[in-house]
Jmol script that loads the backbone (N, CA, C; Angstrom):
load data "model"
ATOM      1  N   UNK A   1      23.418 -10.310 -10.495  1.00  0.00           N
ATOM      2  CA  UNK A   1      23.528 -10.539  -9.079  1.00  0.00           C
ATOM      3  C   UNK A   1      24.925 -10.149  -8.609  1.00  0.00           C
ATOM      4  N   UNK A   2      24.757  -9.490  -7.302  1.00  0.00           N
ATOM      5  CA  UNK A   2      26.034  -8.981  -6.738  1.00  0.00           C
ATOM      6  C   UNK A   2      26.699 -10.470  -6.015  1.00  0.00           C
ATOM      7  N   UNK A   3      28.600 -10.460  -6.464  1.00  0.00           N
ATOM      8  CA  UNK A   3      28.970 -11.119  -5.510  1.00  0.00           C
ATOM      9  C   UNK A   3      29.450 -10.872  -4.402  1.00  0.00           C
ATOM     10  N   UNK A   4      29.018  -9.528  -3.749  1.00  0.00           N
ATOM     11  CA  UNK A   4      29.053  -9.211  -2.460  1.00  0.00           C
ATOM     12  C   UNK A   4      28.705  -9.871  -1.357  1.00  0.00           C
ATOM     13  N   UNK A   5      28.800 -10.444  -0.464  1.00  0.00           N
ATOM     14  CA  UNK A   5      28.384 -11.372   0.572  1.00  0.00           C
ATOM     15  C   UNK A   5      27.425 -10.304   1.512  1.00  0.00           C
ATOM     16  N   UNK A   6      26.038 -10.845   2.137  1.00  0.00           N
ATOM     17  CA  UNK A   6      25.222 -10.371   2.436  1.00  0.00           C
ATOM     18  C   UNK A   6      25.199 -10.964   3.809  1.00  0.00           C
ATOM     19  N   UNK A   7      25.433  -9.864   4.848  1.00  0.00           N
ATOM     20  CA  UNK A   7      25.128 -10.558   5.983  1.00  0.00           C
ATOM     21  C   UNK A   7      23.852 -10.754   6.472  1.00  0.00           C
ATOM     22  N   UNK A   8      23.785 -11.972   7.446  1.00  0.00           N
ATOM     23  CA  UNK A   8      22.415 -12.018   7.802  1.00  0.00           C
ATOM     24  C   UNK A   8      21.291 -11.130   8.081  1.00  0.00           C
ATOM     25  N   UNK A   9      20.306 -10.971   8.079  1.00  0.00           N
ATOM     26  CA  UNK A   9      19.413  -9.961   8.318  1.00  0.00           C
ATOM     27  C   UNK A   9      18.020 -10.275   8.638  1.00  0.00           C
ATOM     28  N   UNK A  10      17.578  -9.530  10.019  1.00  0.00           N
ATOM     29  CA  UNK A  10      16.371  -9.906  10.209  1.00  0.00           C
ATOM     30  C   UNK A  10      15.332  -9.276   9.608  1.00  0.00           C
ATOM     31  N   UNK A  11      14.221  -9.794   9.641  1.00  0.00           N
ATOM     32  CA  UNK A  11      12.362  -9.157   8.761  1.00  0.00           C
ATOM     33  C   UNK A  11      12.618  -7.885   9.600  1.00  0.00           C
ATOM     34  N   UNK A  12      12.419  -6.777   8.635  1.00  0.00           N
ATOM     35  CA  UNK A  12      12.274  -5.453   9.028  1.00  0.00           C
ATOM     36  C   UNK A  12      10.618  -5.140   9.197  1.00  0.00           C
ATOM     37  N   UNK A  13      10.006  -4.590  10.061  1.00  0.00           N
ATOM     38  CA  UNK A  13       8.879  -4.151  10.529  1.00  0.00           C
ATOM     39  C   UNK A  13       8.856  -3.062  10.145  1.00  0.00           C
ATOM     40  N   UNK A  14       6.987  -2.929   9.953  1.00  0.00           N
ATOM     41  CA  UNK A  14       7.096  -1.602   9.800  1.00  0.00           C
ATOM     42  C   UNK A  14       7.563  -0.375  10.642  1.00  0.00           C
ATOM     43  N   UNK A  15       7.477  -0.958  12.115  1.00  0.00           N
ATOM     44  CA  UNK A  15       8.019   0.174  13.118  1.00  0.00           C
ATOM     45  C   UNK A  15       9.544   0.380  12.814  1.00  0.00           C
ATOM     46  N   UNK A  16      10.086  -0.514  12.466  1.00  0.00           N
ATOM     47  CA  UNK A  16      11.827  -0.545  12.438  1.00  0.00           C
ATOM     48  C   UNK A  16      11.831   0.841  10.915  1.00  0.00           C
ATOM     49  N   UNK A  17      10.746   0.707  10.025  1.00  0.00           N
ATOM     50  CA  UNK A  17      11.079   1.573   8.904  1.00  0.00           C
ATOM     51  C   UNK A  17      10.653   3.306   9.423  1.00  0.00           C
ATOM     52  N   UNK A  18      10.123   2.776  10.305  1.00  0.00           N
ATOM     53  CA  UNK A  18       9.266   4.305  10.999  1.00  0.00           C
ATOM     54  C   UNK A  18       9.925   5.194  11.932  1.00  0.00           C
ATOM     55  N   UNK A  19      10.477   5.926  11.919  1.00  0.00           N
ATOM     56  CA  UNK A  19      11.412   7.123  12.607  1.00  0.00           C
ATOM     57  C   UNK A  19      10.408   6.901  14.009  1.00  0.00           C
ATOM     58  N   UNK A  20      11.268   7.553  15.165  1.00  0.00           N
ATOM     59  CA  UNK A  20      10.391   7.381  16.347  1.00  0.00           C
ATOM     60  C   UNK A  20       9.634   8.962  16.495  1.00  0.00           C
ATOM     61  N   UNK A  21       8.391   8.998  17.286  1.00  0.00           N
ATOM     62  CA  UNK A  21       7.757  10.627  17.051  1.00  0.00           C
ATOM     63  C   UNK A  21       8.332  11.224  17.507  1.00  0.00           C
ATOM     64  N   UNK A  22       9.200  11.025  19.137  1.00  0.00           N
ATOM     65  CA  UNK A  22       9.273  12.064  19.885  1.00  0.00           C
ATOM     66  C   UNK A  22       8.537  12.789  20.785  1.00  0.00           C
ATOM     67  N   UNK A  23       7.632  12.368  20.651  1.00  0.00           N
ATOM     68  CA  UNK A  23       6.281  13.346  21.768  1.00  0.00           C
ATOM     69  C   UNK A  23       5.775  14.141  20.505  1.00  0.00           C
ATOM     70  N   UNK A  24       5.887  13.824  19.406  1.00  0.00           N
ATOM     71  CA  UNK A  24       5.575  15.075  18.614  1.00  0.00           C
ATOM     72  C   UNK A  24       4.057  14.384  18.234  1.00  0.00           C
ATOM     73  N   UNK A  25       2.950  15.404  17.942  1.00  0.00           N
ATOM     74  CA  UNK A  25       1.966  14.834  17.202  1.00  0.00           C
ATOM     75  C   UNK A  25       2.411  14.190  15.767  1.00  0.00           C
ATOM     76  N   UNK A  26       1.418  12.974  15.371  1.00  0.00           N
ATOM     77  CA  UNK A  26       1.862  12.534  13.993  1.00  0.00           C
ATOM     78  C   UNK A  26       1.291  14.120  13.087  1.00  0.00           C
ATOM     79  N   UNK A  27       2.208  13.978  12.056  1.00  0.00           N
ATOM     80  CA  UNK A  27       2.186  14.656  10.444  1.00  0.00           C
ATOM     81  C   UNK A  27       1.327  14.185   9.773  1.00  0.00           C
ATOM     82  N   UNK A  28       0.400  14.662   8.575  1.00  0.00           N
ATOM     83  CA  UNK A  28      -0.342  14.311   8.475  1.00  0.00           C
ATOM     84  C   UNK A  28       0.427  13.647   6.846  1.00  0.00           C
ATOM     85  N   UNK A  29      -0.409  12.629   6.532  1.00  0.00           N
ATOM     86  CA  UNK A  29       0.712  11.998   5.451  1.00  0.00           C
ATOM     87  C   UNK A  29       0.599  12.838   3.725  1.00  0.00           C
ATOM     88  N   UNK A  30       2.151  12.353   3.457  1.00  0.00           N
ATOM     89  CA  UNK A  30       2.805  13.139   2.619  1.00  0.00           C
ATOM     90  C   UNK A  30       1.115  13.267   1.249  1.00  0.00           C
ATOM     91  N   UNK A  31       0.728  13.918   0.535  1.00  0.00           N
ATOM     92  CA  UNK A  31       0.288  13.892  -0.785  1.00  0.00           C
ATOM     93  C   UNK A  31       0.561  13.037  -1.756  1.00  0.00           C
ATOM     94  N   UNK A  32      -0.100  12.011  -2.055  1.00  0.00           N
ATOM     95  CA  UNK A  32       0.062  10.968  -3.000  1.00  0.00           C
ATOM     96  C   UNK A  32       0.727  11.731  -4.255  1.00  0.00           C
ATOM     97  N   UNK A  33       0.644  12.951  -4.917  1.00  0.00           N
ATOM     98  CA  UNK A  33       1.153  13.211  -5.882  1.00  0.00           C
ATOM     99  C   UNK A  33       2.944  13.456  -5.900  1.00  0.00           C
ATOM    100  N   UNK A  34       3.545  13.061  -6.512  1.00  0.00           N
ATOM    101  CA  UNK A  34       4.810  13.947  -6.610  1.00  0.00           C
ATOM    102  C   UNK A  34       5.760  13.138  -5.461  1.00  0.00           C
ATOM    103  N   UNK A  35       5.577  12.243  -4.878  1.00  0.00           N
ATOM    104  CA  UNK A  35       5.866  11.014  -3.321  1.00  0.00           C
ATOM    105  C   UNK A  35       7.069  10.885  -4.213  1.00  0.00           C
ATOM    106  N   UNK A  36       8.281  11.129  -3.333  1.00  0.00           N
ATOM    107  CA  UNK A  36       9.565  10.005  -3.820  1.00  0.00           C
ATOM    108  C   UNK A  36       9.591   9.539  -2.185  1.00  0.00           C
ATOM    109  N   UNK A  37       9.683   7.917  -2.755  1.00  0.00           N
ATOM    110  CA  UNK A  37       9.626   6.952  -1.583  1.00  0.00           C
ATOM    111  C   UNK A  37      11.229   6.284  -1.906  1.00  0.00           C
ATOM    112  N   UNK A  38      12.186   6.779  -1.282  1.00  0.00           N
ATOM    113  CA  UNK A  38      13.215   6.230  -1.495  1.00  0.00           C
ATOM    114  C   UNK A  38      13.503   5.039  -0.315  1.00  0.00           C
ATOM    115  N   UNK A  39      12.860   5.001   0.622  1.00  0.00           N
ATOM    116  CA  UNK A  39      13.008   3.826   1.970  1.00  0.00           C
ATOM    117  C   UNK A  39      13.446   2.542   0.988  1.00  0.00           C
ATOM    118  N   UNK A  40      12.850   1.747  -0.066  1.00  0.00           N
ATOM    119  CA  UNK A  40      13.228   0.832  -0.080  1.00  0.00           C
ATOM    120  C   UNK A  40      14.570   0.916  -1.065  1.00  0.00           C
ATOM    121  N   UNK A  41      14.493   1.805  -1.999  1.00  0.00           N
ATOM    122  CA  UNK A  41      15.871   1.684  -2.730  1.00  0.00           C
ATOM    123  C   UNK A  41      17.188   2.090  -1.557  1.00  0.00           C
ATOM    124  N   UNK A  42      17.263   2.498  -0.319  1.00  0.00           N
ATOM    125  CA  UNK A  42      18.254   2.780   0.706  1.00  0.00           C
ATOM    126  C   UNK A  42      18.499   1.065   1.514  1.00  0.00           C
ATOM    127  N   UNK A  43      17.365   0.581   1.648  1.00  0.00           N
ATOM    128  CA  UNK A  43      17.580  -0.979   2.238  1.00  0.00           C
ATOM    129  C   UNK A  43      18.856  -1.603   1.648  1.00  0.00           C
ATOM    130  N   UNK A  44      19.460  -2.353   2.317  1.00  0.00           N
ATOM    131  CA  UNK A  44      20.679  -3.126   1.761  1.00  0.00           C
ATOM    132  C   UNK A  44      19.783  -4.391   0.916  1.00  0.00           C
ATOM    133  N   UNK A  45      20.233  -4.750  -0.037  1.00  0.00           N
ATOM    134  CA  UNK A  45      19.840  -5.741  -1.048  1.00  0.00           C
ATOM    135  C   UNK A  45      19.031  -6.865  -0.334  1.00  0.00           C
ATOM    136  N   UNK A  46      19.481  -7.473   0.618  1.00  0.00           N
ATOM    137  CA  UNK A  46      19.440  -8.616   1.456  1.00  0.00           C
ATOM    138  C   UNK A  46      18.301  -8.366   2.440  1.00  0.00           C
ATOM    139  N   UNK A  47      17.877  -7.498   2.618  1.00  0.00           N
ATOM    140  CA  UNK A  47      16.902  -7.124   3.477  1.00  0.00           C
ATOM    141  C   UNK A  47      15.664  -8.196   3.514  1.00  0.00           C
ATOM    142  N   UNK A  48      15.286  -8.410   4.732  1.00  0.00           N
ATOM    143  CA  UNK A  48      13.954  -9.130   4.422  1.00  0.00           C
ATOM    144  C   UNK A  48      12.885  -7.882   5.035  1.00  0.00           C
ATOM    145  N   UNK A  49      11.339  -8.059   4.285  1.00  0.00           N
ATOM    146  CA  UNK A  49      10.420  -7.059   4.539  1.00  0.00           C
ATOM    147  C   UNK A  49       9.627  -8.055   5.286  1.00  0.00           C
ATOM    148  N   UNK A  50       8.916  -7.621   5.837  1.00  0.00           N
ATOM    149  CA  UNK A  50       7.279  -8.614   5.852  1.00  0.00           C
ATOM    150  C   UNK A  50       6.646  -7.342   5.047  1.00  0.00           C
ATOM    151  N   UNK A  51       5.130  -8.127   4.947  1.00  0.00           N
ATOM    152  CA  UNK A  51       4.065  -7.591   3.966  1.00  0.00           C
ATOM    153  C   UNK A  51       3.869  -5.741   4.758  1.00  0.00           C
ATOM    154  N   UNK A  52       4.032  -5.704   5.908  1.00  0.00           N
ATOM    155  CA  UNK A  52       4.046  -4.191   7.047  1.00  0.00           C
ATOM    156  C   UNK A  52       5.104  -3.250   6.296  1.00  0.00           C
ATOM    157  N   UNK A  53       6.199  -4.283   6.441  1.00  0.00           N
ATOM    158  CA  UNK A  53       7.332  -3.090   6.154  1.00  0.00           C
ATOM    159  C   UNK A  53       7.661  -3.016   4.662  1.00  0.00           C
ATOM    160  N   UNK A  54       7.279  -3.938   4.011  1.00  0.00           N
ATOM    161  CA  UNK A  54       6.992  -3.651   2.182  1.00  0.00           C
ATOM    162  C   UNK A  54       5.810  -2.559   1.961  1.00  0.00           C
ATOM    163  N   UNK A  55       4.936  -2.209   3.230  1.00  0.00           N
ATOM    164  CA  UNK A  55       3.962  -1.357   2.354  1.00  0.00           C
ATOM    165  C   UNK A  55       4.381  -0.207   2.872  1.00  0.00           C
ATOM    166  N   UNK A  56       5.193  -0.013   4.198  1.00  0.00           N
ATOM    167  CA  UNK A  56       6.029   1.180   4.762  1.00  0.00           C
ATOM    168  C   UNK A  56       6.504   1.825   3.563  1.00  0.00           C
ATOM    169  N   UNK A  57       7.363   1.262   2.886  1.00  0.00           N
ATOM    170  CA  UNK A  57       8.965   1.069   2.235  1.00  0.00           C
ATOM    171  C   UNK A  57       7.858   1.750   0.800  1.00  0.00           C
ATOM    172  N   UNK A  58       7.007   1.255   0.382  1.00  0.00           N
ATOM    173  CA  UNK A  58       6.190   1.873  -0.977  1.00  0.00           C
ATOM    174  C   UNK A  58       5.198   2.812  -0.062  1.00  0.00           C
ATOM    175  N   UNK A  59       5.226   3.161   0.838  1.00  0.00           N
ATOM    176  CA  UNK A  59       4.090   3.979   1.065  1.00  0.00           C
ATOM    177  C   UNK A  59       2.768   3.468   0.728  1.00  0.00           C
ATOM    178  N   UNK A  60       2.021   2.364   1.124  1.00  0.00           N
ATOM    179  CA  UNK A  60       1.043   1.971   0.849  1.00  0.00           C
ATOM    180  C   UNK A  60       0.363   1.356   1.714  1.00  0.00           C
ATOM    181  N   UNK A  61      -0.737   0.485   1.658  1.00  0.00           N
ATOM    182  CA  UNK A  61      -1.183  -0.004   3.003  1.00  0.00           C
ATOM    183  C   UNK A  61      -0.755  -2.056   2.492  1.00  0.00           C
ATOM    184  N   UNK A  62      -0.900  -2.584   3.350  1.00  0.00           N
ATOM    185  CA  UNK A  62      -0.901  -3.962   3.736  1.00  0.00           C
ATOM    186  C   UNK A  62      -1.208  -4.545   2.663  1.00  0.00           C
ATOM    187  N   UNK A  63      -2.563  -4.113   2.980  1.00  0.00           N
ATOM    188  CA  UNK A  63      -3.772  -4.774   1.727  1.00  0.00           C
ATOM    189  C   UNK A  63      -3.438  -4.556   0.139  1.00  0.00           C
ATOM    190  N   UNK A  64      -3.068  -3.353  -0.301  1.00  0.00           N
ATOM    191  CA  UNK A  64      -2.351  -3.149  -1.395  1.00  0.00           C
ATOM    192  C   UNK A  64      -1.361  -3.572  -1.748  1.00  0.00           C
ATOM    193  N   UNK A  65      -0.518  -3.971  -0.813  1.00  0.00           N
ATOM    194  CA  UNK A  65       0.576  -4.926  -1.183  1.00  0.00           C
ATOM    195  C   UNK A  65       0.420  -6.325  -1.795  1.00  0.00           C
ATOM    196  N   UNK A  66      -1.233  -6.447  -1.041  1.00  0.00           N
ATOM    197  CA  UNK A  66      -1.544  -8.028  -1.077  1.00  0.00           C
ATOM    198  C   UNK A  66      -2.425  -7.864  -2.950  1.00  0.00           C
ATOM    199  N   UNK A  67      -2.821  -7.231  -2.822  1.00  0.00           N
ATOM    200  CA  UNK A  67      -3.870  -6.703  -4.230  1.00  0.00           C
ATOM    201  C   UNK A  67      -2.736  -6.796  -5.653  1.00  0.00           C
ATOM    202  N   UNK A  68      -1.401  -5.775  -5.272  1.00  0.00           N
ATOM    203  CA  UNK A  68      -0.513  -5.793  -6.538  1.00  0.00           C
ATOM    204  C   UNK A  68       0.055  -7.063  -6.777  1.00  0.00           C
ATOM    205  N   UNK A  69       0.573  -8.151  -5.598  1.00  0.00           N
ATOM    206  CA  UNK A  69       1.116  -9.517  -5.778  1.00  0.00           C
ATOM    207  C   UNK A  69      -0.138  -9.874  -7.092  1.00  0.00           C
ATOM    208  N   UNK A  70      -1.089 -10.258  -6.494  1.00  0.00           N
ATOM    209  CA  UNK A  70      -2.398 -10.858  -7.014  1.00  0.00           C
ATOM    210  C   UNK A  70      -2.339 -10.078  -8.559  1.00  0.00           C
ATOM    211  N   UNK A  71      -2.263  -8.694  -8.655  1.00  0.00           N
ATOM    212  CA  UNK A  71      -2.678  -8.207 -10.218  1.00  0.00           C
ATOM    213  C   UNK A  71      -1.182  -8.705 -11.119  1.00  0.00           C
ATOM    214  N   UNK A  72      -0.269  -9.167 -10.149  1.00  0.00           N
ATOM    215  CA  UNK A  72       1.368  -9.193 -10.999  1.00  0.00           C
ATOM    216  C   UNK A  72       2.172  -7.645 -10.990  1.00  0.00           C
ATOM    217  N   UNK A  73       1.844  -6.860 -10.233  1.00  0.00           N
ATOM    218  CA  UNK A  73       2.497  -5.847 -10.039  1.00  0.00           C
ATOM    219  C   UNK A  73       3.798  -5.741  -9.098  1.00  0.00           C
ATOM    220  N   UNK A  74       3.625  -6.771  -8.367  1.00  0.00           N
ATOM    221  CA  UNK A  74       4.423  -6.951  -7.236  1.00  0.00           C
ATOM    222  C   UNK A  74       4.960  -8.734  -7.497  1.00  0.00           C
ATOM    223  N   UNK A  75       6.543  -8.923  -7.035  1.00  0.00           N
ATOM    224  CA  UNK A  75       6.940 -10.201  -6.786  1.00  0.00           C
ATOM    225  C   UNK A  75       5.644 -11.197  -5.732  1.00  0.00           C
ATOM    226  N   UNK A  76       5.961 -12.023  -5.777  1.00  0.00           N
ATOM    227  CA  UNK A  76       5.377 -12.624  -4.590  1.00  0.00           C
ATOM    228  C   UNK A  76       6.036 -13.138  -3.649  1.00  0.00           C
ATOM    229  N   UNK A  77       5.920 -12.793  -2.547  1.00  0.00           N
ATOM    230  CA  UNK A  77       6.869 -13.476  -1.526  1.00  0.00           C
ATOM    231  C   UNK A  77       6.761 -14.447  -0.988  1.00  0.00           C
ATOM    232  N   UNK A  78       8.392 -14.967  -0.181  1.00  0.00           N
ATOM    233  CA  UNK A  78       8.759 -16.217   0.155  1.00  0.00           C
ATOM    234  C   UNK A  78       7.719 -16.034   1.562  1.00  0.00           C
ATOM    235  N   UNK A  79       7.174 -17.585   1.536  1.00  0.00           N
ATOM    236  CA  UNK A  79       7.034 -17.892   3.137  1.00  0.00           C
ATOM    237  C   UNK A  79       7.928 -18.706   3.740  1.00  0.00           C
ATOM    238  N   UNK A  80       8.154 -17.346   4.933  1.00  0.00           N
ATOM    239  CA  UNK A  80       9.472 -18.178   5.954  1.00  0.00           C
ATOM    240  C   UNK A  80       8.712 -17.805   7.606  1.00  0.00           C
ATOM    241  N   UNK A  81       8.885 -18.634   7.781  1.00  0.00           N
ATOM    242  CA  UNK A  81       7.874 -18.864   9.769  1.00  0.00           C
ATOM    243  C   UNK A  81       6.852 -18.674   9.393  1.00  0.00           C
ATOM    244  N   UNK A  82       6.186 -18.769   8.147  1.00  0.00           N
ATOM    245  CA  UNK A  82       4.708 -18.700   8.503  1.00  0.00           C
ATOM    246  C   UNK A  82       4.088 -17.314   7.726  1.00  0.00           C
ATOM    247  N   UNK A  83       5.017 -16.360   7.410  1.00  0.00           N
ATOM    248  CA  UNK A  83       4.870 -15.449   7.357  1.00  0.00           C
ATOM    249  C   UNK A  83       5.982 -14.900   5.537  1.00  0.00           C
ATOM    250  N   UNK A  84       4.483 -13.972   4.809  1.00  0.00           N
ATOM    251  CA  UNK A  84       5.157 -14.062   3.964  1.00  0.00           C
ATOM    252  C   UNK A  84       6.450 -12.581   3.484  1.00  0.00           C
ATOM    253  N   UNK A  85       7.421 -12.823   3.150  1.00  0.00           N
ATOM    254  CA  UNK A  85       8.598 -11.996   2.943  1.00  0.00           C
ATOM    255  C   UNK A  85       9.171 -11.405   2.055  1.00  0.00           C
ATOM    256  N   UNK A  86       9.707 -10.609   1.539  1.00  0.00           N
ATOM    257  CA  UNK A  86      10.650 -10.422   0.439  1.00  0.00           C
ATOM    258  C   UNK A  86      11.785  -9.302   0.393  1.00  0.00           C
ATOM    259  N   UNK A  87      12.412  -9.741  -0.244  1.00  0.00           N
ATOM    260  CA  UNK A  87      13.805  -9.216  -0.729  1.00  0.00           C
ATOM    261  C   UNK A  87      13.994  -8.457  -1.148  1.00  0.00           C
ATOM    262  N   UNK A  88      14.574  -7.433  -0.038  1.00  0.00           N
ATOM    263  CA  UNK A  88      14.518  -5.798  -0.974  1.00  0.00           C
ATOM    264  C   UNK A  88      14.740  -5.487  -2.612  1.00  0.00           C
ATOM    265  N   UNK A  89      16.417  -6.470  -2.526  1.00  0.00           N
ATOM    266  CA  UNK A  89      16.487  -6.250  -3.705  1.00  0.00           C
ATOM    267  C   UNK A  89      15.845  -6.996  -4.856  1.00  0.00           C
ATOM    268  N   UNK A  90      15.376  -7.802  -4.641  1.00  0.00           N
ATOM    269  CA  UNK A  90      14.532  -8.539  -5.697  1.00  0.00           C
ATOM    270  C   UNK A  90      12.976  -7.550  -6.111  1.00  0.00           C
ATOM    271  N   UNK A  91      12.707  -7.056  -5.120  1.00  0.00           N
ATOM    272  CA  UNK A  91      11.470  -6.255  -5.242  1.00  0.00           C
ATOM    273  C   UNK A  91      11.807  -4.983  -6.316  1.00  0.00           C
ATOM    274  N   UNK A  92      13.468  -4.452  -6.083  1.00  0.00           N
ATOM    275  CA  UNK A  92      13.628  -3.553  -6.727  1.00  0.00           C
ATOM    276  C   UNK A  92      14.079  -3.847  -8.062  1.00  0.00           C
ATOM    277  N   UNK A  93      14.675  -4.867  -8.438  1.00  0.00           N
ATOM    278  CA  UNK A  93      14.743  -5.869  -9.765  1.00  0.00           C
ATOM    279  C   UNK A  93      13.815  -5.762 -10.508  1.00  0.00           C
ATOM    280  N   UNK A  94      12.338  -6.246  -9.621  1.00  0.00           N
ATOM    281  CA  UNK A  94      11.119  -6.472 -10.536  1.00  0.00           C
ATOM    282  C   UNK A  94      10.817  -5.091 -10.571  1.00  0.00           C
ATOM    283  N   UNK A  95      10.496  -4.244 -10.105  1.00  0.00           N
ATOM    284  CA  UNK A  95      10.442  -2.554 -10.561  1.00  0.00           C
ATOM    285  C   UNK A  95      11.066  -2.035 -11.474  1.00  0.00           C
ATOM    286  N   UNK A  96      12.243  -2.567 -11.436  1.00  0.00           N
ATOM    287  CA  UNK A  96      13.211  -1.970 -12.625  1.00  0.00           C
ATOM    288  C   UNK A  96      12.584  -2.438 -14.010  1.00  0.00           C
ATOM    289  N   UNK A  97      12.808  -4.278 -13.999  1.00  0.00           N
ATOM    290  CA  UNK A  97      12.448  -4.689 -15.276  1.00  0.00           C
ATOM    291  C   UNK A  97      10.349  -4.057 -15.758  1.00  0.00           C
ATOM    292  N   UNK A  98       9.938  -3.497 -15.157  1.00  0.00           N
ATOM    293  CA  UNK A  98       8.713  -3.817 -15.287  1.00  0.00           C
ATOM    294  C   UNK A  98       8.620  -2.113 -15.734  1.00  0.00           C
ATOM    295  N   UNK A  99       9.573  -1.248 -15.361  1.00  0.00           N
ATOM    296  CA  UNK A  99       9.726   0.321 -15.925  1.00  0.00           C
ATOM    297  C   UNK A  99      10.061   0.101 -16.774  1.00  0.00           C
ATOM    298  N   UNK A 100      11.183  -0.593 -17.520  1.00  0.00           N
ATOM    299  CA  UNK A 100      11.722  -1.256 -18.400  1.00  0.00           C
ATOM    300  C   UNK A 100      10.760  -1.423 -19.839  1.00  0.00           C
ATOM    301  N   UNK A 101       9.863  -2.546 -19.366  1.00  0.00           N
ATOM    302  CA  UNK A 101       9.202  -2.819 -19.965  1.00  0.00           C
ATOM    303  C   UNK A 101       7.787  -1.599 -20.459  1.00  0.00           C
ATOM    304  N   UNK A 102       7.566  -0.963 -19.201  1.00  0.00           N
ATOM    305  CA  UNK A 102       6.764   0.237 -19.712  1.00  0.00           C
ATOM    306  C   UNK A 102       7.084   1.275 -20.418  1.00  0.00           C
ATOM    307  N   UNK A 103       8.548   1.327 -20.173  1.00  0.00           N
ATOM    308  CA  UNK A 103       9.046   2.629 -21.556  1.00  0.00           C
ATOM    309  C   UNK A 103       9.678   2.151 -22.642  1.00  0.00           C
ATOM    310  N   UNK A 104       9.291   0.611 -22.816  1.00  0.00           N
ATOM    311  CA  UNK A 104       9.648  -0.343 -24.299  1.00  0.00           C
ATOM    312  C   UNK A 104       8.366  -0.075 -24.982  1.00  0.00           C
ATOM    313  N   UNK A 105       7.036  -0.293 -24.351  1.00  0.00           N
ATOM    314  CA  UNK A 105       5.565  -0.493 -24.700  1.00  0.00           C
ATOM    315  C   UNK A 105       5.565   1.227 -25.022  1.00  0.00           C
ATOM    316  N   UNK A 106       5.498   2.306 -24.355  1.00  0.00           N
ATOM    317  CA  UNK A 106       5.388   3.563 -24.686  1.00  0.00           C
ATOM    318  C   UNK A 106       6.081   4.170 -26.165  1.00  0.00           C
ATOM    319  N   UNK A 107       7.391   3.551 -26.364  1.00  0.00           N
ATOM    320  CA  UNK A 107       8.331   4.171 -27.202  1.00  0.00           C
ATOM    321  C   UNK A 107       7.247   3.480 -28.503  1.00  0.00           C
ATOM    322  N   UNK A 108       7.039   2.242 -27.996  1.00  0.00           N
ATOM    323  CA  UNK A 108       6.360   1.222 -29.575  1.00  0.00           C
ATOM    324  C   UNK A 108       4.695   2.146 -29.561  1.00  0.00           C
ATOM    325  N   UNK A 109       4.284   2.767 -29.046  1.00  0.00           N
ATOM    326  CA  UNK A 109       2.845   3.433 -28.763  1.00  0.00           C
ATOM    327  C   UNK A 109       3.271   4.694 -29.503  1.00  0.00           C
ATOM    328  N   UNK A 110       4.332   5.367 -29.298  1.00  0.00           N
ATOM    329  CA  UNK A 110       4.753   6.917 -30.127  1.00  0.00           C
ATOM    330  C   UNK A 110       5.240   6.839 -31.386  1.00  0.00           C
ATOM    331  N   UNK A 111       5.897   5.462 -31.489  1.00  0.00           N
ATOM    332  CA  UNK A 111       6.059   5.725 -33.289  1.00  0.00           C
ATOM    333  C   UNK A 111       4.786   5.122 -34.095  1.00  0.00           C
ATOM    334  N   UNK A 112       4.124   4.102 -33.033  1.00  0.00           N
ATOM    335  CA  UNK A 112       3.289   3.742 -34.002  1.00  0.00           C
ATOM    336  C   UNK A 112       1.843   4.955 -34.559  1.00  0.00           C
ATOM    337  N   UNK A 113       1.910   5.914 -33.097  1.00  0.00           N
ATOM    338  CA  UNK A 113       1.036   7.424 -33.761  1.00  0.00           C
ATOM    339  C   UNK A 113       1.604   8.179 -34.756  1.00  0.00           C
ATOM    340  N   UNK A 114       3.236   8.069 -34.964  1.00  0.00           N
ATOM    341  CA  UNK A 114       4.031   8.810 -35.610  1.00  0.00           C
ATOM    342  C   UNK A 114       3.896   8.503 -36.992  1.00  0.00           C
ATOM    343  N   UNK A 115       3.773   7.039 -37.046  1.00  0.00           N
ATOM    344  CA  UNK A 115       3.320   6.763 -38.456  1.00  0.00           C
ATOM    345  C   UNK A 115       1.878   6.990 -39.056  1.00  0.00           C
ATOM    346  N   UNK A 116       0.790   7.308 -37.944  1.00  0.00           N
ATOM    347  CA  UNK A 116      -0.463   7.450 -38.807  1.00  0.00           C
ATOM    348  C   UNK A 116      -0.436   8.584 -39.139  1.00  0.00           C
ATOM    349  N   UNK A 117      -1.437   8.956 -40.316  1.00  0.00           N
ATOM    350  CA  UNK A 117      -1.417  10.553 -41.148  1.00  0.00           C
ATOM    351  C   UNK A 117      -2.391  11.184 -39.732  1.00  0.00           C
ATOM    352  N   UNK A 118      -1.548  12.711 -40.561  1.00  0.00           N
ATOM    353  CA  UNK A 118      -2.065  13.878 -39.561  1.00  0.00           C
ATOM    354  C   UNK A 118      -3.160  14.248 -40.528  1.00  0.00           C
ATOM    355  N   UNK A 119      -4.499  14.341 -39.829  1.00  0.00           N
ATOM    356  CA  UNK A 119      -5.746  14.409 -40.131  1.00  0.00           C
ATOM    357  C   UNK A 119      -6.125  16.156 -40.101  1.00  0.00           C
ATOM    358  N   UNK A 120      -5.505  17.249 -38.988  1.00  0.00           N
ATOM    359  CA  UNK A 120      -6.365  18.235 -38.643  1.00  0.00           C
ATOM    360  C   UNK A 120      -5.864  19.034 -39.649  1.00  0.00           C
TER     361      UNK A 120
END
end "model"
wireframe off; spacefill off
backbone 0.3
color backbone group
């Protein structure tokens, strides 16, 4: 944990994460393949999301936000007014440790093929 002091900060919306159009027609959205979603690693640590602007911030919808809490993919967030929230940087914590943990499980998956005999 940083001992940087975090100034207050209000729930970011999804409109607040959303550039304004301009008069322009919407774009049609990016290709799920190959997506770098950097919106939430740019948030200051302290940030609060609601469930809108957490699925902005991953590129995802609402409901999927609500689906990964539930599978353990996602933190679960604080309820504050009623409404549930979370912490940029805590969200990016649990991403980290949980990549972490997937290229601990992968490395233990390649030696353990490395040790069985080559058959062909």
């Amino acid at each position: 944990m940083s001992t940087d002091a975090v100034a207050p900060t209000t729930p970011l919306t999804a409109e607040a994460l959303t550039p304004p159009a301009a008069g322009l027609p919407e774009a049609a959205p990016p290709a799920r393949a190959g997506r770098v979603l950097p919106e939430l690693a740019e948030l200051p640590a302290g940030a609060l999301l609601d469930e809108s602007a957490l699925a902005a911030a991953l590129g995802v919808t609402a409901r999927s936000i609500r689906r990964a809490v539930r599978r353990g993919e996602l933190p679960p967030g604080v309820l504050l007014g009623g409404r549930k929230q979370w912490i940029a940087g805590r969200v990016l914590t649990w991403l980290e440790a949980r990549a972490a943990k997937a290229e601990a499980a992968a490395e233990r998956e390649a030696q353990r093929l490395a040790r069985l005999p080559n058959v062909l």
